[in-house]
C-alpha positions in Angstrom: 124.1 -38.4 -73.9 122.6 -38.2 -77.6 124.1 -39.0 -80.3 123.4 -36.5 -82.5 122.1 -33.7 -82.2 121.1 -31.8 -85.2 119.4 -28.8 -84.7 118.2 -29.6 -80.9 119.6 -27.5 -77.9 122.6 -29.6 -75.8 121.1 -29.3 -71.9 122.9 -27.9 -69.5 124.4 -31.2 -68.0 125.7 -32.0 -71.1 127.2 -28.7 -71.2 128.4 -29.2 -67.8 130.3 -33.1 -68.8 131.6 -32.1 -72.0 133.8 -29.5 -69.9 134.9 -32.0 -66.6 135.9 -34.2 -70.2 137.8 -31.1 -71.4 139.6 -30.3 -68.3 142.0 -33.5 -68.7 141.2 -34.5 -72.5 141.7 -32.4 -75.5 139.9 -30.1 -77.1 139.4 -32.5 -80.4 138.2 -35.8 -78.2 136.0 -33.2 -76.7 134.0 -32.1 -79.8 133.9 -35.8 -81.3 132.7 -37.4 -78.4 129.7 -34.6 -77.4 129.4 -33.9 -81.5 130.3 -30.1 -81.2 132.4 -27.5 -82.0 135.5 -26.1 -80.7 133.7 -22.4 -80.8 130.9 -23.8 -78.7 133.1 -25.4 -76.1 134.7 -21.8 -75.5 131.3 -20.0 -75.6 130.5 -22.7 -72.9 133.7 -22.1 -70.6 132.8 -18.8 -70.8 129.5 -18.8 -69.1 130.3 -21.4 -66.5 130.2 -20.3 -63.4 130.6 -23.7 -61.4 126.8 -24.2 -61.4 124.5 -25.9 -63.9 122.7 -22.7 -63.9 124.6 -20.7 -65.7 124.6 -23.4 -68.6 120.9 -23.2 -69.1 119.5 -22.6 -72.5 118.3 -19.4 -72.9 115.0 -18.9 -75.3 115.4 -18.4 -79.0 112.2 -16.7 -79.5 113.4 -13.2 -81.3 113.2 -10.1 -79.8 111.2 -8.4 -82.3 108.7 -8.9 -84.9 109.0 -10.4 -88.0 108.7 -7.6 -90.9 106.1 -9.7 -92.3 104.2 -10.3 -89.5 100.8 -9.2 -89.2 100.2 -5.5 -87.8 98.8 -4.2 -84.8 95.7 -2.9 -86.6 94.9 -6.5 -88.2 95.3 -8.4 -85.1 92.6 -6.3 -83.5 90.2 -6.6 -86.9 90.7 -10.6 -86.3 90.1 -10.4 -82.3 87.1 -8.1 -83.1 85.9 -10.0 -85.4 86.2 -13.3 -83.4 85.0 -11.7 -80.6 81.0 -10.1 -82.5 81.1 -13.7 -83.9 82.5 -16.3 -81.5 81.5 -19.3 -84.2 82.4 -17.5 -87.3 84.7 -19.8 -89.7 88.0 -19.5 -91.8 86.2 -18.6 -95.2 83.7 -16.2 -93.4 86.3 -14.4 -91.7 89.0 -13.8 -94.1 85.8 -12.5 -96.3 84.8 -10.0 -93.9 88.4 -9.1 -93.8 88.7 -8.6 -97.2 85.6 -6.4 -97.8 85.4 -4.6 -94.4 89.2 -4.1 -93.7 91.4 -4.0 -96.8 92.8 -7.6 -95.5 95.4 -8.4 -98.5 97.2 -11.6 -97.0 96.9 -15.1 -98.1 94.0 -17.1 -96.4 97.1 -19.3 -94.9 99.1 -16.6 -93.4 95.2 -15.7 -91.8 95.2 -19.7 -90.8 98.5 -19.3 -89.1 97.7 -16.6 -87.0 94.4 -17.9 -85.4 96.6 -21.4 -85.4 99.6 -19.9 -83.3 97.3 -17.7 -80.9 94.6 -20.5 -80.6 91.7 -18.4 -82.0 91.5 -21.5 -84.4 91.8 -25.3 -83.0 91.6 -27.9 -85.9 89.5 -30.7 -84.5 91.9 -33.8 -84.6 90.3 -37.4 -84.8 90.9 -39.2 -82.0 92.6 -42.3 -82.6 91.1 -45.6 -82.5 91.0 -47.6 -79.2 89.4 -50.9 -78.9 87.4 -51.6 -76.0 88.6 -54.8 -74.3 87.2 -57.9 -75.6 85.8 -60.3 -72.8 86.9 -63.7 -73.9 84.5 -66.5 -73.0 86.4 -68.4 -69.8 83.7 -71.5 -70.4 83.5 -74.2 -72.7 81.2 -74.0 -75.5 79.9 -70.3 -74.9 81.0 -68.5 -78.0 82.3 -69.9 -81.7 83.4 -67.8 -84.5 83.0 -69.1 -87.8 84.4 -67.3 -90.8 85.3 -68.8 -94.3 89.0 -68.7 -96.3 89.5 -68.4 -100.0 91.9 -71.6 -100.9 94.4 -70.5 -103.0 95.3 -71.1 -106.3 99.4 -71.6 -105.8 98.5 -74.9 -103.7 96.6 -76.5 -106.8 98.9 -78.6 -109.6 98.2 -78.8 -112.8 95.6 -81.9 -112.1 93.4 -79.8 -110.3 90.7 -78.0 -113.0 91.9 -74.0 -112.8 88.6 -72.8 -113.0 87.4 -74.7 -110.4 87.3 -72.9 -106.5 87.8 -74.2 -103.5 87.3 -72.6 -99.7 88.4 -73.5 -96.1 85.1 -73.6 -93.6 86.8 -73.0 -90.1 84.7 -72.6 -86.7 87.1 -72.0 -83.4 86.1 -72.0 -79.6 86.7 -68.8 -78.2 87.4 -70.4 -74.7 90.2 -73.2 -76.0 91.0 -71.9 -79.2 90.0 -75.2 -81.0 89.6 -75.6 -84.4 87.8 -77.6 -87.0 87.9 -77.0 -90.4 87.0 -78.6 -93.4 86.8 -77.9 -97.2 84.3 -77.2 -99.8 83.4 -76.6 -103.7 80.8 -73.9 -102.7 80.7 -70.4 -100.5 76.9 -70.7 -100.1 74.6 -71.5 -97.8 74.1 -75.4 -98.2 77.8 -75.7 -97.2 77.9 -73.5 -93.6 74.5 -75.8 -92.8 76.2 -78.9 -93.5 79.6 -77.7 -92.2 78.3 -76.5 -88.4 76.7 -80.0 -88.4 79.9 -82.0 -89.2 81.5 -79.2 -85.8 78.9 -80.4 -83.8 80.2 -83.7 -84.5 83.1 -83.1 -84.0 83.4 -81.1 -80.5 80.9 -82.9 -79.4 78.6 -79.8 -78.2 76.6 -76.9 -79.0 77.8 -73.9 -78.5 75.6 -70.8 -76.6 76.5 -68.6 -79.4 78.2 -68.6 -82.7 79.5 -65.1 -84.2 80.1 -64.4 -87.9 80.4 -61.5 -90.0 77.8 -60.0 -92.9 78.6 -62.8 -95.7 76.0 -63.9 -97.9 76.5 -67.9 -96.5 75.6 -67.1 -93.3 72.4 -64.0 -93.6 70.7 -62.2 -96.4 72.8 -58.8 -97.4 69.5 -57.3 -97.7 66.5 -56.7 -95.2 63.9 -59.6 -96.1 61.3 -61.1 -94.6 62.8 -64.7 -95.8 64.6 -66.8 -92.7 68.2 -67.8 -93.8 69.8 -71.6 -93.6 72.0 -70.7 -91.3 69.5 -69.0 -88.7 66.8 -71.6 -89.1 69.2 -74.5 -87.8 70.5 -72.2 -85.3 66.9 -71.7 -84.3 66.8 -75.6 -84.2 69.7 -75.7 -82.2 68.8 -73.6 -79.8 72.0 -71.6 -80.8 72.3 -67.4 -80.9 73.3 -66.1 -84.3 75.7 -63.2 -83.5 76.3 -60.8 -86.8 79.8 -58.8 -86.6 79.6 -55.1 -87.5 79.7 -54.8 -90.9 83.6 -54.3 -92.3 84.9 -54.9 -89.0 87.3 -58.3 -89.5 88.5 -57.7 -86.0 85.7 -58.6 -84.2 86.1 -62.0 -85.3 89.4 -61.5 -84.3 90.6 -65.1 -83.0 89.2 -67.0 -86.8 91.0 -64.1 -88.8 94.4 -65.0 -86.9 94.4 -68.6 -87.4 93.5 -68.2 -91.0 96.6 -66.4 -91.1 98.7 -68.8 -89.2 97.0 -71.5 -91.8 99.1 -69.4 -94.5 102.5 -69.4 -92.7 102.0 -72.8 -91.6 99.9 -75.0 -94.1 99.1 -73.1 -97.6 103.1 -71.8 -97.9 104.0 -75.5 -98.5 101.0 -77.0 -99.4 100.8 -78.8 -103.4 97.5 -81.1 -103.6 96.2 -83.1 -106.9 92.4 -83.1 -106.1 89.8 -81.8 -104.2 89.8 -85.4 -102.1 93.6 -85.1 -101.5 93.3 -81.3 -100.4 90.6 -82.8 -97.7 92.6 -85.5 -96.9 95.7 -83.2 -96.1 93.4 -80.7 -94.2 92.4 -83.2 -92.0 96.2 -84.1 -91.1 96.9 -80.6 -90.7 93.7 -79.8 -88.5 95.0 -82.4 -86.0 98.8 -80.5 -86.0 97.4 -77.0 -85.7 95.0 -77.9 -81.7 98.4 -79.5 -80.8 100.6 -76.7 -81.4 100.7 -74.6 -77.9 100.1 -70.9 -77.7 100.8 -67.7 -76.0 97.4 -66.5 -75.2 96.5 -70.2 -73.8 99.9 -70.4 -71.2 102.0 -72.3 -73.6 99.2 -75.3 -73.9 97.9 -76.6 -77.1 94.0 -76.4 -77.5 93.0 -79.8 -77.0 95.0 -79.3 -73.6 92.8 -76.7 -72.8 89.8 -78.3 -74.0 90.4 -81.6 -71.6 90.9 -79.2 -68.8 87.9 -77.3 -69.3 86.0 -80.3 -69.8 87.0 -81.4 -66.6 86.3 -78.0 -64.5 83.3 -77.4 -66.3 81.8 -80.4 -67.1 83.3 -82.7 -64.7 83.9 -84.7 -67.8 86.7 -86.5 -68.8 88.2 -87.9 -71.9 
């Protein structure tokens, strides 16, 4: 049973149980149970039969016209019309209306019409549906690397105001381990350094690592020059995937954990100095691949990474 009902039709089984209530309830218990009135519970005995046909809803649509509705004459200048020009538009049509038929109604009222009789289909975008993304099911296959703005709340008032500081992060698609680590600058020099200290750190190369369109990681416009990043890459023997440009989800898995980093580390984090923010990075970096996660079967990354290791590798820890 709803609830309410406003200005929707009751079906016919509801029509049907408010008058079984009725037959041994009274007629006030009825109305403020079923949210009616005592003039439709009559109008309801009335028609019952005994069978849930004769309860049905009957249609609402009026049995004639609308005075305002348009004329016989104008519907068949509109079909006419439509029919000599099958592509003809709104403007073109309520012109040739106007000049060649007297048409005096609004341009909406003309917009209605084709609307209601489906002479006139607006084109509605469809909406957005992301193709399924194939996680890597292998160790070391894909990375994304993205970069996060530190900000400016987790400073005291030892640390310089002007000065900026942002959080370098790389993540394996396959275990969803981390490293991060901080820096002064958003350039060039720091990705090169910092995807040498992750090398270091994991312990491997990766097949591919995937970033988006910044400046640190490729030239924003077409050049013959060969960036930093892409010449140790080339080094490396590593493939330099660009994101879609203005497409954040496609890096999907570095742009979640930099919001987890807010919930979990920047929402209480106070440091003095650039050393002590790297110092409590490095602490947190080893708290967020233990903390177990949905998408990895309630395991923590470095979980993941040892079992991987093992199956892939046939290396162990």
């Amino acid at each position: 049973m709803k609830a309410y009902h406003h200005n929707s039709p009751y079906s016919a089984k509801e029509k049907m149980n408010a008058l079984k209530l009725l037959s041994h309830s009274t007629i006030e218990y009825v109305c403020h149970r079923y949210h009616c009135s005592e003039r439709s519970l009559y109008r309801w005995k009335s028609k019952y039969n005994g069978t849930l046909e004769s309860l049905k809803n009957n249609s609402s649509a009026p049995h004639t016209p609308h005075p305002n509705a348009h004329t016989s004459e104008e519907i068949k200048h509109i079909k006419d019309l439509i029919r000599r020009n099958p592509n003809i538009g709104l403007n073109e049509l309520y012109g040739k209306l106007r000049l060649n038929y007297a048409y005096t109604r609004h341009p909406v009222s003309l917009y209605r019409f084709l609307r209601k009789n489906g002479f006139f289909n607006e084109c509605r975008k469809k909406p957005y549906k992301p193709k399924k993304y194939d996680t890597p099911t292998t160790i070391g296959e894909k990375w994304q690397l993205d970069v996060k703005y530190v900000p400016y709340d987790c400073r005291t008032k030892d640390v310089p105001f002007d000065m900026k500081f942002y959080q370098y992060t790389i993540i394996d698609e396959c275990t969803r381990e981390r490293f991060i680590y901080a820096y002064k600058e958003q350039c060039a020099d720091s990705t090169v350094d910092f995807v040498k200290r992750a090398l270091i750190y994991f312990g491997y190369a990766p097949k591919c690592i995937q970033t988006d369109n910044g400046q640190e990681f490729t030239f924003l416009m077409q050049t013959d020059r060969v960036h930093k990043f892409d010449m140790l890459c080339e080094e490396l023997g590593i493939i330099h995937k660009l994101i879609k440009p203005r497409t954040p989800r496609h890096n999907g898995k570095v742009e979640r954990s930099h919001r987890n980093d807010n919930e979990r580390f920047y929402k209480y984090l106070k440091f003095y100095s650039f050393e002590d923010l790297q110092l409590q990075m490095k602490a947190y970096l080893k708290r967020s691949n233990n903390i177990p996660s949905i998408a990895l079967g309630w395991k923590t990354p470095l979980q993941v990474r040892k079992e991987h290791m093992l199956n892939d590798w046939g290396v162990i820890e």
